[in-house]
C-alpha positions in Angstrom: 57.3 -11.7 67.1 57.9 -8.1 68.2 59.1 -5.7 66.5 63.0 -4.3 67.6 63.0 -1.1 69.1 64.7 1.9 67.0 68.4 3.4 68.0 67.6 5.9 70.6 70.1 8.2 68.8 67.7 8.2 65.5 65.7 11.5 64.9 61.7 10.8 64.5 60.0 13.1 62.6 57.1 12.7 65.0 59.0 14.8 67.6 59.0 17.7 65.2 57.1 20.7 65.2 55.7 20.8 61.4 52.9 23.5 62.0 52.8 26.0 58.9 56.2 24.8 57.9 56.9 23.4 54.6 58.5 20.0 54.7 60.5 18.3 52.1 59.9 14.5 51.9 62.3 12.0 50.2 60.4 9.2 49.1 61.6 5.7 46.8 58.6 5.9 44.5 60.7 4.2 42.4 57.6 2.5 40.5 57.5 4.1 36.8 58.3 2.0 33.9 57.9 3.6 30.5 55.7 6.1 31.9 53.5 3.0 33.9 53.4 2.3 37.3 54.4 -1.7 37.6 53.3 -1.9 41.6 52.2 0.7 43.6 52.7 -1.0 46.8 56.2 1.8 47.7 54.0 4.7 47.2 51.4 3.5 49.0 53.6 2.3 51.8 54.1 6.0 52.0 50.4 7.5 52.8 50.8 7.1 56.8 53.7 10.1 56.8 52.1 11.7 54.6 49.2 11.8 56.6 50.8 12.2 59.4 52.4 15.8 57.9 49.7 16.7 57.2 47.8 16.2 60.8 51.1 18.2 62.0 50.4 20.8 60.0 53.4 20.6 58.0 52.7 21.2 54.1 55.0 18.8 52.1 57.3 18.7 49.0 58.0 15.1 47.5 61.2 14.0 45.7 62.0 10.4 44.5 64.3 9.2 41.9 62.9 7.2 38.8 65.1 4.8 37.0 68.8 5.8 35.7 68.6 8.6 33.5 72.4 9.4 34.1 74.9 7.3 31.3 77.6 6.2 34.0 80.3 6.6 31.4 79.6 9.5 29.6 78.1 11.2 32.6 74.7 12.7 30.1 71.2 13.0 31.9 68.6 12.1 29.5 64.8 13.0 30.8 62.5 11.0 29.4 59.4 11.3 29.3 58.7 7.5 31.1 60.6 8.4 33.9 59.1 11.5 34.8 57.0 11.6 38.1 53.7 12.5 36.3 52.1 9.0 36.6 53.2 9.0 40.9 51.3 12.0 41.1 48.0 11.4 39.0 48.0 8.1 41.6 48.4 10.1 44.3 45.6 12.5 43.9 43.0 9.5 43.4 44.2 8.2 46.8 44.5 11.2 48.9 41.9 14.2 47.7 44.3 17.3 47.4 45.2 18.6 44.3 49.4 17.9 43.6 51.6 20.3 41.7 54.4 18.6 39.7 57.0 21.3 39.3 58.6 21.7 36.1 62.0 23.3 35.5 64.1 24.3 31.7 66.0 20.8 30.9 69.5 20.7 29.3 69.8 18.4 26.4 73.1 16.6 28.0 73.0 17.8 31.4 69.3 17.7 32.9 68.1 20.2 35.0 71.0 22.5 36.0 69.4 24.3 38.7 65.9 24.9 40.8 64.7 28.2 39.8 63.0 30.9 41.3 60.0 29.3 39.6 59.8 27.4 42.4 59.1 29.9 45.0 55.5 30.4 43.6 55.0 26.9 43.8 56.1 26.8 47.8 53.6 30.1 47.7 50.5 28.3 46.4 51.3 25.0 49.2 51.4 27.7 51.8 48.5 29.3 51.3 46.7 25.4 50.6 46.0 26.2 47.0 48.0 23.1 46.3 47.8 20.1 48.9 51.4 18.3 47.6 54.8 19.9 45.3 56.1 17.3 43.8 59.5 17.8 42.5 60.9 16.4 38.9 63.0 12.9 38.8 65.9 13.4 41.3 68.3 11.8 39.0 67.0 14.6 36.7 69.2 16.8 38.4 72.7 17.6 37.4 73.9 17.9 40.8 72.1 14.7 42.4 74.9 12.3 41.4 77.7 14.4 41.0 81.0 15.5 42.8 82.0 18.3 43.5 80.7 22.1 43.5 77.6 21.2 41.0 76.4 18.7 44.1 77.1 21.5 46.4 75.0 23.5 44.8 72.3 21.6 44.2 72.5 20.7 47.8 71.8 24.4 48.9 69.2 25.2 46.4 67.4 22.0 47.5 67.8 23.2 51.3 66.5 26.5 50.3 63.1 25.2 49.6 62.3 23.6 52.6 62.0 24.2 56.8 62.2 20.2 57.5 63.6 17.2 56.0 62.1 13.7 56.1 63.8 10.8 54.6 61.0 8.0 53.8 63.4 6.3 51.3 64.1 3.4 52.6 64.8 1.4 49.0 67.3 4.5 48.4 70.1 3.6 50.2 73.3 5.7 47.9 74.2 8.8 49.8 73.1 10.9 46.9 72.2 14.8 47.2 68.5 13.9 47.6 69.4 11.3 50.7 72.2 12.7 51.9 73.4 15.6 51.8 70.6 17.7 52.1 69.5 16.0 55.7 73.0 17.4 56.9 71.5 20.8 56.0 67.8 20.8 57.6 66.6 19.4 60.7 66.2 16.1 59.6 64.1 13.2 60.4 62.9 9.6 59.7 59.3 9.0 58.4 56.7 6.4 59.1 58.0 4.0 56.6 61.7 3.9 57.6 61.2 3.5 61.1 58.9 0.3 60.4 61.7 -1.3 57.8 64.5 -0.7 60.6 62.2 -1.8 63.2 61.7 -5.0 61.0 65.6 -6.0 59.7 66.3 -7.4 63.1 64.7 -10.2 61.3 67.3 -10.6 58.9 70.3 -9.3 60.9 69.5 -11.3 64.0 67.2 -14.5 62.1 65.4 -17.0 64.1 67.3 -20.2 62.7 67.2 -22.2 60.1 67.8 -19.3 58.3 67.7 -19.4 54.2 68.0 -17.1 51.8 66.8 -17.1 48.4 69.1 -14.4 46.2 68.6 -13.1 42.3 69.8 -10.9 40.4 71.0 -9.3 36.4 73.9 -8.9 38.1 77.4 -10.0 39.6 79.9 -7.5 40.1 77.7 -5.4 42.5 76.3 -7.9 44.7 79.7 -9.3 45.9 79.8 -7.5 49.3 76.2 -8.2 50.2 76.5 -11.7 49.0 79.8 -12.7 50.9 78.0 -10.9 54.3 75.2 -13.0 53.6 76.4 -16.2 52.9 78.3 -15.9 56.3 74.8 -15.0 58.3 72.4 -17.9 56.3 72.5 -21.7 57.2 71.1 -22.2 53.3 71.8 -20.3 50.3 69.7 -20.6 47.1 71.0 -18.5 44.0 69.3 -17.8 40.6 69.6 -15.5 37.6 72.4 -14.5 36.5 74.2 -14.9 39.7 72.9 -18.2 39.9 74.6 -18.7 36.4 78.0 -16.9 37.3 78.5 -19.4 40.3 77.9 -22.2 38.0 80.0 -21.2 35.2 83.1 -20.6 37.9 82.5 -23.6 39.5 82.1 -25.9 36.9 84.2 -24.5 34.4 82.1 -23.7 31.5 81.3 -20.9 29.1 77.7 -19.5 30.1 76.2 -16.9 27.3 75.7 -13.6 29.3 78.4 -14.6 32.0 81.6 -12.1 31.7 85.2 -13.5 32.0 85.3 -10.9 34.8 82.4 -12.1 37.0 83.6 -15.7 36.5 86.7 -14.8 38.1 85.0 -12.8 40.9 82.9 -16.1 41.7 85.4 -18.3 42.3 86.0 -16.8 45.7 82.5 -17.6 46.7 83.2 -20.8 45.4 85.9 -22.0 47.1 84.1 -20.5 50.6 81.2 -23.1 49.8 83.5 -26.0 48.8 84.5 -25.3 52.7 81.1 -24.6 53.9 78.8 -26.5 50.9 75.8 -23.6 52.2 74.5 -23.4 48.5 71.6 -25.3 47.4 71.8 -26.1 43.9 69.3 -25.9 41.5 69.9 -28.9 39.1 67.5 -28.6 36.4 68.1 -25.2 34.2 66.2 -23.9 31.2 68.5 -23.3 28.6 67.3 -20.3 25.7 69.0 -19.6 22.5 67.7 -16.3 22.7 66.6 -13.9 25.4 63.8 -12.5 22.9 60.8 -14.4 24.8 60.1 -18.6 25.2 60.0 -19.4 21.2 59.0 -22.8 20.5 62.1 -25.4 20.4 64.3 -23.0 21.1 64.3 -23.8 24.7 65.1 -26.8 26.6 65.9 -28.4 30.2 69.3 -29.3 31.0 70.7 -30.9 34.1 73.8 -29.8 36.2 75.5 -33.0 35.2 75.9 -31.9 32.0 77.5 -28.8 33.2 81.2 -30.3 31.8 84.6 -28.5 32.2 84.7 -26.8 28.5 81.4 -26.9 27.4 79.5 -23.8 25.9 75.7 -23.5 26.8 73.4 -20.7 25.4 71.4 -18.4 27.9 70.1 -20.4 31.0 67.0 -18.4 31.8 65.3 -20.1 34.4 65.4 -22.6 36.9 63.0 -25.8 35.8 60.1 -26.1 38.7 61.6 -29.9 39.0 64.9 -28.4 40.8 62.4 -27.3 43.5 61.1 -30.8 43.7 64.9 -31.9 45.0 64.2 -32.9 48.8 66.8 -31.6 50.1 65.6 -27.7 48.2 62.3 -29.0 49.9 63.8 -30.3 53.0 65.3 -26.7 53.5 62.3 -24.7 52.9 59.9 -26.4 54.7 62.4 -26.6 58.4 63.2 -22.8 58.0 62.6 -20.7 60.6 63.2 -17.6 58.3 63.5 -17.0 55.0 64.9 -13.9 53.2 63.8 -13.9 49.5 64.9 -11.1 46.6 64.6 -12.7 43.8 62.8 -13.5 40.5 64.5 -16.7 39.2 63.6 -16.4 35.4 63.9 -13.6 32.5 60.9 -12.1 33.0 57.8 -12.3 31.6 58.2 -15.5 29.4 60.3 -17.4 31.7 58.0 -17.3 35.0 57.9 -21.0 36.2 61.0 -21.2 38.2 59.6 -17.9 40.4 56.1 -19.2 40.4 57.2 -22.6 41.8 59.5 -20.9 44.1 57.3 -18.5 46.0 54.0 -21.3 45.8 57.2 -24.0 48.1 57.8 -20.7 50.2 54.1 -20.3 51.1 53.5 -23.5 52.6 56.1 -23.2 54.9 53.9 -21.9 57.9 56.4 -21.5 60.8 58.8 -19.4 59.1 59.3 -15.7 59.2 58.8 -14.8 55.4 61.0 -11.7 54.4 60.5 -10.2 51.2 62.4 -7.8 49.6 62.8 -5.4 46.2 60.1 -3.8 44.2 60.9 -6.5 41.2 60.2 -9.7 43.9 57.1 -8.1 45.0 55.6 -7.4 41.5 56.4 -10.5 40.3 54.9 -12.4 43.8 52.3 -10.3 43.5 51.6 -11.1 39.3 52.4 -14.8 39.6 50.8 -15.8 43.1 48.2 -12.6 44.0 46.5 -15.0 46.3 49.8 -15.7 48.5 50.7 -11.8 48.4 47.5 -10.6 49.1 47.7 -12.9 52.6 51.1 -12.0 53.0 50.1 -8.5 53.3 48.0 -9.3 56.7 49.7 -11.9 57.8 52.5 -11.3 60.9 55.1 -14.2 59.9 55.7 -12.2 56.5 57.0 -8.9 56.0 57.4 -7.3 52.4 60.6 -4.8 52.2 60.1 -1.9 50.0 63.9 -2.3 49.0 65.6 -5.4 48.4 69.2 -3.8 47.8 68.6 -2.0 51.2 68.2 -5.1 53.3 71.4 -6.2 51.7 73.4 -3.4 51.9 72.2 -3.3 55.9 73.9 -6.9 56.0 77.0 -6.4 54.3 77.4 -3.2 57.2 76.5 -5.2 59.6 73.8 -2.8 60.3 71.2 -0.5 59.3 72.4 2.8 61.6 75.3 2.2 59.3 73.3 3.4 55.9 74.7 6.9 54.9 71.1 8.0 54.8 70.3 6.7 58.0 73.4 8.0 59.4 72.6 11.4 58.5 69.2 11.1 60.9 71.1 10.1 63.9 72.0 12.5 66.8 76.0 12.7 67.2 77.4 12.3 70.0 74.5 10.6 72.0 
C-alpha cells in the first residue's frame, strides 16, 4: 500500500537552508521512567532528521517533555531527578558519535525553571564552533512557562526563540499546543522533520481504513478519551475496549459498582452506550479477571468472572484484565481474523502482573496476515515488544504493520477529522496557500 502524499501547504524542513545555522528540534523522547528508558524505539525513530541536520549543516538543539512534572491543581513543577533528559542523552551519544551537552539552568523549588539564561549562549557558542555535536535542553515541562497562560508563556516563548535560527517539530506523540510545539513555530521559520512527515503520510491508514476496520482501544482513563472514542466508534466496523475504559462501559451498561470506576465516568459512558445498543459495534470481552487489590497477582486473591454475572447492583473488586478465553469467543476471532485493518492502542491488563489478556491479544492480531496492522502509543509498543519480541521485531520490517510513535496522536487526528488539524501541525502549514 502506498503511502499518502503530504498537504502541499505543509512546510518540509528539507527545503530549508540549515548551513551554519543553529536549529532547534522538538522531539517526543518521551521514554524516561524513574530515570530508565522503558523503549527506545521514539528516540530512535528520530536519528534520520537528525542526520539529516546535520548533512545540511544545521547544528541542533533538542527539547522533549518527560512525564508530568506540573501538579494540574496546584499548578507546582517538581523536577525530579527521573524525569530529567540525562539518560536520552547518554543513549544518544552511544548511537551517534558526537559529544551532547545537556544544559542546565537554577530550578525553583515550586515553580521550575523560571527562565533560560544567558548561560545558554555559551552553550550555542561551543555547538557553533563543533565543540559540542548536540544541546540538549532540560525537561520542557520543566519550564514555568511551557504549560502556562499568559505573560510567563509569552516569555518563555521569546527566550526559547532567541536561541535558535530554525524550528523543526519531530513531535509527533506531542500533540497539546504547548510553548515547546506551538508557540515557538509561530516565531521561527518552522518546519516538519523526518519523523512527522512519515506518521502523516501513514494516518491515511486509519482516517481512510481499508475495510473491515477494528479497533482495539485501552486506556487508565475515561474522561479524556470521550472525543476520540465517540470519533472513532463512528469510523470502525468493530470496537474492542479494555482497561479501565473497558470497565467504565461495563459498569454503565450493566448497572454495577466497578472498584476504580467514578460515578462521573459512569455517567459519561452511558452515551456511548446507548449509540451501541443502536449500532451493537462493541465486541465484548466476557471473561474478566477480577483483583482484590491492584498491588500485583497475589495468590487467591484473583479470579475469573463472566459478563453474566455482571447483575444490576452488584459490587465487583478491580477487574484487571481480560481472561485469554474472551479472545477464544468466535465472533472476537471471527472479527480479527476478516479485518482488513486493525488500529490497536492498548495494553489490556494492569501491568506487569496482569499480562495475559495483552499477550493473547497481540499473538490473535499477528496471525491475521491480510490486515493492515496499526500500532500506536509508547505503552502498546513496550509492552508488544516485552510480551511478543518475536511478533514486534517482524512488525518492524514488515509493510502491512506500521508502529505510531503516539497513540493519543492518532486519536486526536480522528476525533478532528484530520491531522493538518493538530495545533502543532497547523503551526507548519503555509497560510493562505
Amino acid at each position: 500500500m502506498e503511502n499518502k502524499e503530504l498537504d502541499s501547504r505543509l512546510r518540509l524542513f528539507q527545503q530549508a537552508d540549515m548551513k551554519g545555522k543553529v536549529v532547534l528540534v522538538r522531539v517526543d523522547h518521551n521514554v524516561v521512567k524513574n530515570g530508565i528508558i522503558k523503549d527506545p524505539y521514539r528516540i530512535e525513530s528520530t536519528l534520520g532528521t537528525l542526520y539529516a541536520i546535520a548533512e545540511k549543516g544545521g547544528r541542533a538543539i533538542l527539547m522533549t517533555h518527560v512525564g508530568r512534572p506540573r501538579d494540574k491543581k496546584s499548578g507546582k513543577i517538581t523536577c525530579r531527578e527521573g524525569e530529567s533528559v540525562w539518560p536520552i542523552a547518554q543513549y544518544l551519544e552511544e548511537k551517534l558519535p558526537i559529544k551532547i551537552h545537556v544544559q542546565e539552568f537554577p530550578i525553583d523549588s515550586e515553580n521550575g525553571i523560571m527562565h533560560l539564561d544567558e548561560s545558554i549562549e555559551s552553550s550555542i557558542e561551543d555547538l557553533k564552533k563543533g565543540r559540542v555535536g548536540l544541546v540538549y535542553l532540560p525537561n520542557s515541562r520543566w519550564f514555568r512557562g511551557e504549560q502556562a497562560e499568559g505573560p510567563e508563556r509569552d516569555v518563555f516563548a521569546r527566550e526559547l526563540g532567541a536561541v535558535a535560527d530554525l524550528y523543526v517539530n519531530d513531535a509527533f506523540g506531542s500533540y497539546r499546543a504547548h510553548v515547546s510545539t506551538y508557540d515557538v513555530a509561530k516565531l521561527l521559520p518552522a518546519y516538519a522533520g523526518a519523523l512527522l512527515q512519515k506518521e502523516l503520510k501513514n494516518l491515511h491508514r486509519v482516517l481512510d481504513p481499508k475495510r473491515p476496520f477494528i479497533a482495539v482501544i485501552a486506556g487508565a482513563k475515561y474522561d479524556t478519551k470521550i472525543g476520540p472514542l465517540k470519533a472513532l466508534y463512528n469510523r470502525v466496523d468493530s470496537l474492542i475496549l479494555g482497561g479501565l475504559m473497558y470497565n467504565t462501559f461495563l459498569s454503565a451498561k450493566y448497572g454495577v459498582e466497578i472498584a476504580g470506576v467514578s460515578k462521573e465516568d459512569r455517567a459519561l459512558a452511558m452515551e456511548l452506550v446507548e449509540l451501541d445498543r443502536k449500532e451493537a459495534k462493541i465486541l465484548e470481552l466476557p471473561y474478566l479477571v477480577e483483583s482484590d487489590t491492584t498491588e500485583g497477582k497475589n495468590q487467591g486473591q484473583y479470579r475469573t468472572v463472566k459478563i453474566d454475572d455482571l447483575k444490576e447492583g452488584k459490587t465487583f473488586k478491580y477487574l484487571l484484565d481480560i481472561d485469554p478465553r474472551s479472545l477464544e469467543e468466535q465472533n472476537v476471532k471471527d472479527a480479527i481474523n476478516s479485518a482488513k485493518t486493525i488500529f490497536v492502542n492498548a495494553v489490556m491488563g494492569l501491568m506487569p502482573s496482569f499480562f495475559q489478556g495483552s499477550q493473547a491479544l497481540y499473538r490473535l492480531i499477528a496471525n491475521n496476515g491480510q490486515a493492515m496492522k496499526l500500532f500506536g502509543g509508547g505503552d502498546t509498543l513496550q509492552e508488544l515488544k516485552n510480551l511478543c519480541p518475536g511478533i514486534y521485531m517482524a512488525g518492524l520490517d514488515a509493510p502491512e504493520t506500521y508502529y505510531f510513535t503516539g497513540g493519543g496522536s492518532v486519536l486526536a487526528a480522528i476525533e478532528q477529522g484530520s491531522p493538518y488539524r493538530l495545533r502543532p501541525v497547523e503551526a507548519l502549514m503555509e497560510e493562505g496557500s
